[in-house]
N, C-alpha and C positions, 0 to 999 in steps of 0.2 A: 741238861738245860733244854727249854721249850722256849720257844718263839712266837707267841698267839698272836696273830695281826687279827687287824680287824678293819671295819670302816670301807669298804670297799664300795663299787656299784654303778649303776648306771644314770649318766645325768648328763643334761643339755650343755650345750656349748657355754661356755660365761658364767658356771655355776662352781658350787662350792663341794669338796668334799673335804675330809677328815680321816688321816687313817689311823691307830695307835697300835702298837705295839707294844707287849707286856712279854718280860723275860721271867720266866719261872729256874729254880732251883739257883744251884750256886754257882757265881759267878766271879772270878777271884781279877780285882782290878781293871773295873770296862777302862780302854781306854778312848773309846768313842761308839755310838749308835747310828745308825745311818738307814736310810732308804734308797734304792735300786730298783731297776725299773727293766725290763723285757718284753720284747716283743717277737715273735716269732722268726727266726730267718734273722735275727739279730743277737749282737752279744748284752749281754747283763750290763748297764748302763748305771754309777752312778747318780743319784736326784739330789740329794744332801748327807751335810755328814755335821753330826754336834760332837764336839769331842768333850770330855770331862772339863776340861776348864770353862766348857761355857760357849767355847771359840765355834763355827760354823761355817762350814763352806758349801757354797750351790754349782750346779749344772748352769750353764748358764741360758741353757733352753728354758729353765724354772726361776730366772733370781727376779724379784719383785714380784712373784705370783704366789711360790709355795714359800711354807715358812715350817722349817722343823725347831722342835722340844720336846724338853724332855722332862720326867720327875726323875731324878735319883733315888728317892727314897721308892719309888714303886720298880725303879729298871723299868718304866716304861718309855719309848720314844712316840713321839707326834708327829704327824706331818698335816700341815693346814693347805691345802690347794686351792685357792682363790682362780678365776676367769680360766677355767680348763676348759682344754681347745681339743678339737678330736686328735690332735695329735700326740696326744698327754694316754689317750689308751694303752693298756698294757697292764701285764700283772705284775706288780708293785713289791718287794721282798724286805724284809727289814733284814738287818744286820747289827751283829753286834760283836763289835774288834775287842777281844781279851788274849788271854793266852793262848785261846782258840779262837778262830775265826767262825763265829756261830751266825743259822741264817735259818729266818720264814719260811714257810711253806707257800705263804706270796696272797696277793690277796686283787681279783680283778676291777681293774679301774674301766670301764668303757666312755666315751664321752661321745653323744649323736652329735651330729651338727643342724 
């Protein structure tokens, strides 16, 4: 199983990114997809997490900013980051909770002020 993120990059304070995530090979019953966030000299932070039913829970450093989704039929996850603040920097990791706890290679987010 692979974890391709993408959407990464650099951008002004109050702008927009998008990251996605696409799981390749087999994956037997996700039971949720999620985004995690690090920054150096720090632990691996949850951002969001969509679970199979649909259900969604945020960080609440992110709620009313980022919005995660997902396709089922692709195993891909989204994350929409609306008014990012430089302190939303950090490399970004997708996850995906099955029977194995599968994870990105992380994808960097920078935000200038």
């Amino acid at each position: 199983v692979q974890l391709q993120a993408s959407g990464g990059g650099l951008v002004q304070a109050g702008g927009t990114l998008r990251l996605s995530c696409a799981a390749s090979g087999t994956i037997f019953s996700i039971t949720a997809m999620a985004w995690y966030r690090q920054t150096p000299g720090k632990q691996r932070e949850l951002v969001a997490r969509i679970f199979s039913s649909g259900r969604t829970n945020y960080a609440d450093f992110v709620k009313d900013r980022f919005t995660i989704s997902r396709d089922n039929a692709k195993n891909t996850v989204y994350l929409k980051m609306n008014s990012l603040k430089p302190e939303d920097t950090a490399v970004y990791y997708c996850n995906v909770l099955s029977d194995i706890n599968y994870w990105g290679k992380g994808t960097q987010v920078t935000v200038s002020s």
